[in-house]
N, C-alpha and C positions, 0 to 999 in steps of 0.2 A: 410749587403751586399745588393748594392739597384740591382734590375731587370731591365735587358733591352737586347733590339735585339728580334729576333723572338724564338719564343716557340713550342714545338708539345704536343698534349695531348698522353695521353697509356689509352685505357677505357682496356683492356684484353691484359693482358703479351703474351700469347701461339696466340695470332695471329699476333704479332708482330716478322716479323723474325723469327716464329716458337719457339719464345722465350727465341731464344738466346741471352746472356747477352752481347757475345763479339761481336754480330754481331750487336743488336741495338746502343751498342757506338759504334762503329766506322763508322754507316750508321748516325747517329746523329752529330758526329763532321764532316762528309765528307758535310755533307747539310747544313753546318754553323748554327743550330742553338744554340743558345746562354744557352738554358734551355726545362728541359725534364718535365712535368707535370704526374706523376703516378696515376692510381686509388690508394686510400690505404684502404677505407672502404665503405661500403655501410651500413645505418642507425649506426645500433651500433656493426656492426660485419666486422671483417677485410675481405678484399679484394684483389682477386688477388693470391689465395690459390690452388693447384691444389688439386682439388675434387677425386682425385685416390689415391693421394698420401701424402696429406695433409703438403707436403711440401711449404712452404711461396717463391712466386718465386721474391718475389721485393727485398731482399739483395744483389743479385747475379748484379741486373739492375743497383741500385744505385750503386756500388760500381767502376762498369766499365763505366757509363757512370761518375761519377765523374773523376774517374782518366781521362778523356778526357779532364777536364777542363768546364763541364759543369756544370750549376747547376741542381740540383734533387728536385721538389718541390711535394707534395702530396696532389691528391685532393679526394675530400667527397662527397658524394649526402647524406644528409641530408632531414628528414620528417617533425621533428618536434613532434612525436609523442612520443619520449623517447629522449627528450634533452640532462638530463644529461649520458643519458649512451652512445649518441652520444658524445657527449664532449668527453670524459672519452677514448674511443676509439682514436678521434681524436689526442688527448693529448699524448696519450701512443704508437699510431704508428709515429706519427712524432717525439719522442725522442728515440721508437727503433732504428729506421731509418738512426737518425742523418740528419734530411732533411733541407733543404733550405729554405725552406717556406712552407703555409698550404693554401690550396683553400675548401672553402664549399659552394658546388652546392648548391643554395635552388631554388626549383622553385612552380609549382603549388600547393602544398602540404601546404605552407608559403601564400596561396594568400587569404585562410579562416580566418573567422574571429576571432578575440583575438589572432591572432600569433605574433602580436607585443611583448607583454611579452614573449612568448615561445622563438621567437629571442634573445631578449635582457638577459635571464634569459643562454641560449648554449651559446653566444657570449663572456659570461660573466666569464662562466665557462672554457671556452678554451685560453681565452686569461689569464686568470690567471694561467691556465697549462702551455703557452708557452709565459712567458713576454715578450722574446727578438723576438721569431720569426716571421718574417712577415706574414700576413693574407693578404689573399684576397678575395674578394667577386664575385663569378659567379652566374650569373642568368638572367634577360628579359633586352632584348637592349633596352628598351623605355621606362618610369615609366608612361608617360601618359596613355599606352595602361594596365597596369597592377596595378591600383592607391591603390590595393589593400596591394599589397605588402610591407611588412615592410622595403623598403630600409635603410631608415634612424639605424634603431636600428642592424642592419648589421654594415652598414658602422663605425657608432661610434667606432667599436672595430679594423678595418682595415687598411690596411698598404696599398693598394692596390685596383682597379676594373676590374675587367676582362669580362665585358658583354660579352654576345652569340650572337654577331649582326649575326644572321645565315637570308637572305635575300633571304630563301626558296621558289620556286613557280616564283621567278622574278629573276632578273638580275642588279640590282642596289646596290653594295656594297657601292659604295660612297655615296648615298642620306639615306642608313639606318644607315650607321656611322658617319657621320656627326649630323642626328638624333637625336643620338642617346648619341654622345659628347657634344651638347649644352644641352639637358635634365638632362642630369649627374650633365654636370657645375653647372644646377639652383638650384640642391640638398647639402645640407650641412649638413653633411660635405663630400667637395668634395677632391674624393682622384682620385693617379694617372692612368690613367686609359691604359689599356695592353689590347685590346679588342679580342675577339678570333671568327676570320673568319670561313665560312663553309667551311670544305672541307671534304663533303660526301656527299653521296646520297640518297634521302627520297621519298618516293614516286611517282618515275619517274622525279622528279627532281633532277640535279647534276648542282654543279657550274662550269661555264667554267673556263679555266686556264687567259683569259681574266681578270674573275670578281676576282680571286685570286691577282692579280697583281694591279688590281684595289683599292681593299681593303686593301694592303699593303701598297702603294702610298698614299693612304687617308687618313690612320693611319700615315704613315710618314709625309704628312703635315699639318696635324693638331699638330705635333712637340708630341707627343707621344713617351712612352720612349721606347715601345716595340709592337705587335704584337703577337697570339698565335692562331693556325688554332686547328680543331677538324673534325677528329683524327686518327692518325697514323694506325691504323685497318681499317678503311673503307681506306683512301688514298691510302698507299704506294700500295699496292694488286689492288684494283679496279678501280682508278684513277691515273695510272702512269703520263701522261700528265700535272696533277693536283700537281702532287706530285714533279715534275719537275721542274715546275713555282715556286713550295716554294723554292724547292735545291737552284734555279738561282735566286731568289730574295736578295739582301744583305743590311741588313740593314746597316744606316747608327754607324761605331764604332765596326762595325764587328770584330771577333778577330778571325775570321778564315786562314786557313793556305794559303798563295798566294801558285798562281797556279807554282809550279816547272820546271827550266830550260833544268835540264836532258831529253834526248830524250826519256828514259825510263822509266822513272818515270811521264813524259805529258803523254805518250800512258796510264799508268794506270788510271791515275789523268784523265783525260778525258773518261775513261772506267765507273770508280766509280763514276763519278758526270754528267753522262751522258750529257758529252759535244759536241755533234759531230763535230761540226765545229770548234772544236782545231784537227781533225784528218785531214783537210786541212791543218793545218802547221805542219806535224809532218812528212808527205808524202809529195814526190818529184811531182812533177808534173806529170810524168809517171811511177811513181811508181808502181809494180806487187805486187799483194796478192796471194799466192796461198794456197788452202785448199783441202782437199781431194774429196770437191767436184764440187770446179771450181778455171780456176785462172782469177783474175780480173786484168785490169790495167786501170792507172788515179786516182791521189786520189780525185776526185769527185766521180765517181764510190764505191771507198774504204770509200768514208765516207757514203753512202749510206746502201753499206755494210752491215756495222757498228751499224746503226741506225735496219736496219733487225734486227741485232741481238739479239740487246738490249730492242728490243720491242714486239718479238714475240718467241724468243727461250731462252734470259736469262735477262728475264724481270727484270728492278732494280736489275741485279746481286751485290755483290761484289768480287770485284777480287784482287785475293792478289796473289804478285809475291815470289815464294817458291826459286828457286836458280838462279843464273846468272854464267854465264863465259864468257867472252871476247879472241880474239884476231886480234890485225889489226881496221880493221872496220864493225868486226863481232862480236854480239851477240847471246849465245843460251841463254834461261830462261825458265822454267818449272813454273806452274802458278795453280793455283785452282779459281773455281768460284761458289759460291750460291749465288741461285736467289729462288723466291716461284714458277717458271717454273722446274728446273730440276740445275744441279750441276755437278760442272767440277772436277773431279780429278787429268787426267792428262795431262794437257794441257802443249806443248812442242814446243815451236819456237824459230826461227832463222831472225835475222834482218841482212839488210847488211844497213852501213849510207854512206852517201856521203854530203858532204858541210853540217852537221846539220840536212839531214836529211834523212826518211825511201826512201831507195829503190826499194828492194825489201823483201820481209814477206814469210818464208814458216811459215804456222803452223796447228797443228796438235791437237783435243783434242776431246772428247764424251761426249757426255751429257746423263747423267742418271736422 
């Protein structure tokens, strides 16, 4: 199964979503991307374990974002200093798993001397654990800057390249991906390369939603088959903005769900992929919102609203709609919403439509 479209990394389950299983697939399929990247080990010990409970929380992840239709692939930070018991791991949680493909971090640890053998000797060992399964290699965007580094004896065993072009400290994604794709080229053997954008924050530097879009763009036309940011823990949480740009970014061959004609189902659809300017067609022109704590009118106003909402009281919620009843050209609907702000239990309105579309909105709900 080859890889392609954009990707998100998982470094820590429990900060994703709080580590719910049904909540990360469906914020994963709502953001179109194509494939979910898991921790699954660290040197030669599994990862992603809750340390109270010693319960393994990646079965529960894989399984519901697979059923989304996505792929589940598993990555590794790798030393070097116990290969084969690295392999060994590697091997055995990726056919616990039943995953998609395998990624091995190597980085500074790989840049000492005589680690070419110690590569070629893990590389060896894992790809005879998992013949059919695709590999890929992550590690330094540039081989000029790292000459150290066993690229080659990596790659020989790989299906795949997935560098860190992370363009930390500056603002240039395009000139360190570009880079960073003609240095790969001159390497052989060269494989397909899915490179993985910065999107967190390191020592008072963050990437804007700009250099995000940038580095998407880049990667698209240098005709690349895919795209992968890093990582769903520092983004969704701390860089909504950031995390926004990826949602609204579509690769080309996307196989995400088009946007829905129902009136009620765009107000969700535009809730959950924090669209706001679909709430200008979905509201009449003088359309009334009213809430218990003001009523607005204009859906320019209402989309402003909205934007409030979704950015400072139910930050990246998602909202799922619990019952509906109709009559005439009324709707009530009852609704729940989690966000890592606060969560909606009983959230309870009323729409009235005219020609297609909102007229007026009472609605009513708490945030805890």
């Amino acid at each position: 199964m080859s890889l392609k479209g954009k990707g998100i990394w998982i470094w820590k389950i429990p900060q994703c979503e709080g580590g719910n299983a049904s909540t990360i697939a469906t914020v994963a399929a709502n953001a179109g991307f194509s494939h979910v990247l898991i921790k699954i080990a660290d040197a030669a010990i599994a990862y992603n374990i809750d340390k109270t409970t010693g319960k393994d929380l990646i079965p529960a992840v894989v399984d519901a974002v697979r059923a989304k239709g996505l792929q589940v692939w598993g990555w590794h930070y790798v030393y070097g200093y116990n290969p084969s018991g690295e392999a060994s791991i590697a091997v055995s949680q990726v056919k616990k798993y039943g995953l998609d493909g395998y990624v091995v971090d190597a980085e500074i640890e790989y840049q000492q001397a005589g680690r070419e053998a110690v590569a070629r000797s893990f590389m060896s060992a894992v790809r005879s654990g998992l013949p059919s399964t695709p590999i890929a290699l992550s590690t330094y965007r540039w081989p000029s800057y790292h000459k150290t580094f066993p690229y080659v004896a990596f790659l020989e065993k790989c299906d795949y390249n997935m560098p860190q072009v992370y363009w930390m400290q500056a603002h240039n994604p395009a000139y360190d991906l570009t880079k960073s794709y003609n240095e790969f080229k001159a390497i052989s053997p060269t494989r397909p390369m899915i490179p993985t954008g910065a999107a967190f924050s390191e020592s008072g530097w963050t990437p804007t939603p700009d250099d995000l879009r940038v580095f998407s763009d880049t990667a698209k036309s240098l005709g690349l088959p895919g795209c992968n940011y890093y990582s769903w823990d520092d983004c969704r949480t701390i860089l909504p903005n950031q995390w926004n740009t990826i949602v609204n970014y579509n690769w080309p061959g996307d196989t995400t769900i088009p946007a829905p004609t129902d009136i009620l189902d765009k107000y969700f659809y535009a809730l959950n992929n924090r669209l706001y300017d679909m709430f200008l067609d979905i509201y009449a022109d003088n359309a009334v919102h009213v809430t218990s704590e003001r009523t607005i009118q204009g859906k320019v106003n209402i989309r402003t609203s909205f934007g409030a909402l979704l950015t400072n009281v139910l930050n990246d919620g998602v909202f799922k709609l619990t019952s509906l009843s109709s009559a005439d050209n009324t709707r009530h609907f009852t609704w729940t919403a989690s966000s890592w702000r606060g969560k909606v239990t009983d959230g309870s309105d009323t729409i009235g439509i005219q020609d297609g579309k909102i007229v007026y909105h009472y609605s009513h709900f708490t945030v805890s």
